[in-house]
N, C-alpha and C positions, 0 to 999 in steps of 0.2 A: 131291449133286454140284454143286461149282462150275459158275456159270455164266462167258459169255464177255466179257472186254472189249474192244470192237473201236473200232481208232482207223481213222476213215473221211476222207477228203481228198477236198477237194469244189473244183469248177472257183474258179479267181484269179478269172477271168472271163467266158467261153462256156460259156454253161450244159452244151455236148454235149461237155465235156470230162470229164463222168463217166464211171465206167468203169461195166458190164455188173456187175461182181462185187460195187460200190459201191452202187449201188441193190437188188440182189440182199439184201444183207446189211442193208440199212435197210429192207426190207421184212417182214424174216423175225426182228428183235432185238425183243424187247420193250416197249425205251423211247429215243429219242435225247435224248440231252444235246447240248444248243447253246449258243453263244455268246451269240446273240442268235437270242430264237425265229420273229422277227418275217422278220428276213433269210434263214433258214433255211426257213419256210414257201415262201417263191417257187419254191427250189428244189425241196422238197419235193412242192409241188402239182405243178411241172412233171412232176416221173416220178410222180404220183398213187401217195405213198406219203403211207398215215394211220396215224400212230405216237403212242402219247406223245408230250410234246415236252416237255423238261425245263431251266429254264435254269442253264446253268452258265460260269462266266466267272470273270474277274479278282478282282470284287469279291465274288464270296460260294462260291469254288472251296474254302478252305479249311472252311467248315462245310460245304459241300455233299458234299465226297470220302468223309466216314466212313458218309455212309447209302449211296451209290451203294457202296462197297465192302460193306456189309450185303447190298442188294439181290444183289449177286454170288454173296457165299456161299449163298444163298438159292438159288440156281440158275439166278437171269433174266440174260438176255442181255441186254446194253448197247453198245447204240455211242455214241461222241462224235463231234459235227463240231464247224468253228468257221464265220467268215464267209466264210472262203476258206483255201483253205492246207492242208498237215498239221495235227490238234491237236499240239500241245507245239511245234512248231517257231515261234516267235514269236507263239506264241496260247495260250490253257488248254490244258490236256490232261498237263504234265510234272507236276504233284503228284501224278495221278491215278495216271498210269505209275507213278510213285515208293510211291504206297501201294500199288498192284496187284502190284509189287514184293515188297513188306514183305511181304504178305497171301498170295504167291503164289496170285495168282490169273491165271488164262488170259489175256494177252495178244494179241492181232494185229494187227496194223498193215497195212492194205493200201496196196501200191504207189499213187500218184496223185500230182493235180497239188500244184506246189510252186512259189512263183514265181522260185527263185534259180537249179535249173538250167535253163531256158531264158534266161535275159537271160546266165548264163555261159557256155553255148554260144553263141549267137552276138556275144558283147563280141567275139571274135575272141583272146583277152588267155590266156596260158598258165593249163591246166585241169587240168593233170595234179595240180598239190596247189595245196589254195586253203582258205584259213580264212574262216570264216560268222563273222559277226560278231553279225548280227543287227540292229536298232537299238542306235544309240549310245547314252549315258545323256543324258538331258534335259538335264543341267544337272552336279549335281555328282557330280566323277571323269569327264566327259568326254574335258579333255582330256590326263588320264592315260589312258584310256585308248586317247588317238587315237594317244598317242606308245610305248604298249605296241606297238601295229597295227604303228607305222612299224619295229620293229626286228623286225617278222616278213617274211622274206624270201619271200615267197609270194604269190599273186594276193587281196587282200580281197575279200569281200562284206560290202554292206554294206545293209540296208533304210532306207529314211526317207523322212518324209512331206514334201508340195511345199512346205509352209510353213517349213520348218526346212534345203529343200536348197539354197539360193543359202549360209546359213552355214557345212553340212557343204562344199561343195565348197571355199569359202577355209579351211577350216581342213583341208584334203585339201591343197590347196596349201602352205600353211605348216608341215604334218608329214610329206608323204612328198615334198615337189620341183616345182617349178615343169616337171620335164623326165618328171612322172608321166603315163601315160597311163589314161584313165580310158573306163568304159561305162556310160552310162546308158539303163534301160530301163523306160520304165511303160505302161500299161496293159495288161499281157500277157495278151493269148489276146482281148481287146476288138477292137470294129471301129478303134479307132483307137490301135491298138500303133505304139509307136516305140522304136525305138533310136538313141542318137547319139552316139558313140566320137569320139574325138581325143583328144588332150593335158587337163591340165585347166585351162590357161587359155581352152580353146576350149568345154569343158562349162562352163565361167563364163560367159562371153560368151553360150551358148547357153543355159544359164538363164535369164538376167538379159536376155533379149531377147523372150521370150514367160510368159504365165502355165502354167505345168506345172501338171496336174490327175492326180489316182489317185497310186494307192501306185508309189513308186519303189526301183530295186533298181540299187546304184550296182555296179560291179565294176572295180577296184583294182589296176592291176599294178605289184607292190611286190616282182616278182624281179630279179634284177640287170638295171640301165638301159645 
């Protein structure tokens, strides 16, 4: 009998934003696969959970999915974390999905933290339909696809890091309006969480007036102005 593969979602940032069900199931699986094992240990130790610890990531996800998929039919139970976040949702974890797929093999995904809807609840900025974006591309197909973003009439999300957000915000300005209003929020769930809404020449001015630290989660309102 197939064993289980469990996608586990581990606190953005306060460690006691795991859930009960979360540590439960990392105590009781076989082996975890992490991002990064080193990151993952802190957590780890804090709910005094001793597992395997397996790494799994960007750069070596594609040799690694065909033996964790063995290990499956084999009967052992597996979960994935990453540094923070859902797996797959802007982390490893979507190849794994995608062969456990192929393989029909046992899937779950347990509810947990994720950093886009909290910073979209309170952007203030319409939630009813809103497209994830994710990270932009680095470099090339940008900004194609900033001006794909702009002819979607709905609220963006959008993730990216401090070094790269004084350019996403003028290039927010240049493809959806000087008259867009925008939500930026980083460190969420940390002691020093901030959000700061206005227009986006004022998250410009608000950028470019202090050094931004931690991962940022911009949100985009691109419904009718």
């Amino acid at each position: 009998m197939s064993g289980i593969l469990y996608f586990v979602p581990t606190p953005v940032g306060n460690l006691e934003d795991m859930t009960f069900r979360a540590v439960k199931v990392l105590k009781e699986v076989d082996y975890i696969l992490c991002e990064d094992t080193r990151t993952s240990g802190v957590l780890l130790k804090h709910y005094e959970i001793s597992k395997p610890l397996k790494s799994y990531h960007l750069h070596n996800e594609h040799t690694a999915t065909e033996k964790v998929i063995n290990d499956l039919k084999s009967g052992q139970n597996i979960a994935i974390i990453t540094d923070a976040g859902t797996p797959g949702i802007s982390d490893p974890g979507y190849l794994l999905a995608k062969a456990g797929s192929d393989h029909n093999v046992e899937m779950i995904c347990l509810p947990g933290a994720t950093a886009l809807i909290p910073a979209l609840v309170v952007s203030g900025l319409p939630n009813n339909e809103f497209l994830f974006a994710g990270f932009l591309p680095p470099k090339k197909g940008r900004q194609t696809k900033l001006k794909q973003l702009a002819e979607e009439k709905k609220t963006i999300v959008l993730y990216e890091s401090p070094h790269k957000i004084n350019t996403t915000l003028e290039q927010i300005k240049e493809f959806f309006g000087e008259e867009t209003k925008v939500s930026l929020s980083r460190e969420i769930s940390k002691k020093f969480e901030e959000t700061k809404r206005g227009t986006i020449n004022e998250l410009i001015d608000f950028s470019k007036s202090k050094t931004l630290k931690g991962e940022i989660v911009l949100i985009v309102n691109n419904t009718i102005k």
